[in-house]
N, C-alpha and C positions, 0 to 999 in steps of 0.2 A: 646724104639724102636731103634736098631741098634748096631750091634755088633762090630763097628770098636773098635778101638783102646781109642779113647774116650767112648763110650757107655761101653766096657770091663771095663775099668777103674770103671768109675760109679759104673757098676753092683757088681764087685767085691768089693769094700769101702762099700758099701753098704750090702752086704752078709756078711763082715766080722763084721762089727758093729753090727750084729745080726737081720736087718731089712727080711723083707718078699722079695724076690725079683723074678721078672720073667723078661725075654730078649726074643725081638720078631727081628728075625731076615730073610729075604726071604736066603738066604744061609747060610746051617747046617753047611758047613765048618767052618765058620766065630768062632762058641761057641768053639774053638780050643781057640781063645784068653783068656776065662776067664780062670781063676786060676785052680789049681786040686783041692781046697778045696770049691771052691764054691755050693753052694749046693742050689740054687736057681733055677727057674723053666725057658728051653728053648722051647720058640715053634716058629719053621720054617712058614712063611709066612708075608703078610704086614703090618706093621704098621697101616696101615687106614683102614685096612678091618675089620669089627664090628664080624665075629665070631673069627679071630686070638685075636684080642683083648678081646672077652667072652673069650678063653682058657685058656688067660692069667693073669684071674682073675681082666680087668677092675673095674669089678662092685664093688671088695672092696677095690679098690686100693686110697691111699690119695694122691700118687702122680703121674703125668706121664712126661717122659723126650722121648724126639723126636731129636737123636741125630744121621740122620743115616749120610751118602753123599750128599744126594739129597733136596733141598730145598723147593719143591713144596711136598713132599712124608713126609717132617715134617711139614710145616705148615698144610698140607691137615689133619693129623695122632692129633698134638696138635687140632685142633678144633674137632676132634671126641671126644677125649677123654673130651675136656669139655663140651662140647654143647650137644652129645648125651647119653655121662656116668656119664656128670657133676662129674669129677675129680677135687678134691680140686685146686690141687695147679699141674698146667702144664707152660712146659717150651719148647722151638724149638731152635736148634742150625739150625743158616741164616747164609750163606757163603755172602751174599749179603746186605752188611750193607742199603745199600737202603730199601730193600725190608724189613729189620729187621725192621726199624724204622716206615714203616707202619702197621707194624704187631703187633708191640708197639701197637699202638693206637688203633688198634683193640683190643685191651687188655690178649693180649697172649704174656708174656713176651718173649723175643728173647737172645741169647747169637752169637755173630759174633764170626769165628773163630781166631782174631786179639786178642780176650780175653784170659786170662787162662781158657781154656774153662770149662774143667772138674770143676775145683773150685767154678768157678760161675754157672755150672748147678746144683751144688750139691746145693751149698747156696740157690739156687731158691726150691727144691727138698723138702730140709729139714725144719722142723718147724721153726716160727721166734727165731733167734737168733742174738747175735754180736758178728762182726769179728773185729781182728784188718786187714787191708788195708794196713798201712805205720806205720812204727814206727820210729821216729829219734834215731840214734846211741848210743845216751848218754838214752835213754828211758826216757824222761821226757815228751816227747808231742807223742802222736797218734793219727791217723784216724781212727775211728772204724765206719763201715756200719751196718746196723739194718733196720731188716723189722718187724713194728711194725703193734704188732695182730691187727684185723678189731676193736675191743672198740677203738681204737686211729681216725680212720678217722674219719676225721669234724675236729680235733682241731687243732687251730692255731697254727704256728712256735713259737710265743712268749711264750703259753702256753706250749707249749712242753718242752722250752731249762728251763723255771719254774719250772715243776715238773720232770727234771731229772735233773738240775743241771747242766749241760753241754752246751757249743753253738754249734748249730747246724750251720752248715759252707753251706752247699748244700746238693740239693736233685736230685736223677735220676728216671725222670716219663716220661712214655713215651717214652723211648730213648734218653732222652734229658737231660744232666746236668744242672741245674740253680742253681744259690745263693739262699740262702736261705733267701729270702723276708720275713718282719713282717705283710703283707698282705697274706702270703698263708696256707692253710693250709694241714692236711695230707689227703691224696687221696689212695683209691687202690693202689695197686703194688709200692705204694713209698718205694724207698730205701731212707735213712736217711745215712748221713755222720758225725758226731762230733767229733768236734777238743776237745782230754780229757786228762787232765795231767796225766801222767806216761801210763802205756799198760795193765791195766789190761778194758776187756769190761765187765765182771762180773756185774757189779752194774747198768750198763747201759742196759745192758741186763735183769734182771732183773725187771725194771720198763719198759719197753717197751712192754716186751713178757705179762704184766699183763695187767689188765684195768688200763685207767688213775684213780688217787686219786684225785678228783675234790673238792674243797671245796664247801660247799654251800652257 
């Protein structure tokens, strides 16, 4: 939902990769932004309203992004699409880091516009994967983020940096950065942060995006 400048972006990365894509936008002028090759589906009206969203094929959609201007018109738009179309995986771009962080907690991830917005709505968007974050110059140390699939909640921080081999440095839940305590474990919507020698996230990716391998 939303055709600016960020939602174009999105929709386009997304049409180009070969995904399914539709852009729900209340002004026709706006689909001017998307590309000329985009060949994804436009339909004029609001984000929140349940039959713009039937046209635009909520019901088989896996993801929804709520990227328009307006703050109240994405969070109002993210809770349809998962409460009433139960969409996998939704995300709301909050101009109001206040208000993002309660909207955290309600468990609708949030993207403030102080972020690279596009980047971290795509990452919210897309299946679990890892990114690198930061790399040092010489490429010997990186931060790579990972949202690991639903078999990982419940297990503990210690078990985790275990079976992947890596340390887990911090986690972002809720809106909220913490260290990465030997008391907590993985929760919904956690992002994972680990500190990994050289910049490849391949291998860390890999063991995340699976079930954990538990010994018995």
């Amino acid at each position: 939902m939303g055709c600016g400048r960020v939602g174009a972006m999105i929709a386009t990365a997304l049409d180009a990769d070969g995904h399914s894509v539709a852009v729900i936008d209340s002004d026709p002028q706006s689909f001017r932004r998307l590309s000329a090759e985009f060949s994804g589906r436009r339909v004029t009206g609001l984000g929140m309203d349940r039959d713009a969203l039937r046209q635009a094929g909520i019901k088989d959609a896996y993801a929804f992004a709520a990227v328009s201007n307006g703050d109240n018109s994405n969070i109002i738009a993210a809770r349809v699409a998962r409460e009433t179309f139960h969409v996998e995986r939704v995300v709301a771009r909050i101009y109001d880091p206040t208000r993002a962080a309660v909207y955290e907690r309600l468990g609708i991830p949030t993207v403030a516009t102080v972020r690279r917005t596009s980047e971290a709505v795509m990452r919210w968007l897309m299946p679990p994967d890892a990114d690198v974050v930061w790399a040092h110059p010489t490429g010997l140390v990186s931060l790579v983020a990972v949202m690991p699939v639903p078999s990982w909640y419940g297990t503990s921080f210690p078990v985790v940096e275990e079976l992947t081999g890596q340390r887990l440095a911090f986690v972002s839940r809720l809106g909220v950065i913490q260290p990465a305590r030997p008391d907590l474990v993985v929760q919904e919507h956690d992002e994972l942060f680990f500190a990994i020698s050289g910049s490849d996230p391949v291998p860390l990716r890999d063991v995340l995006t699976q079930a954990p391998k538990l010994e018995d």
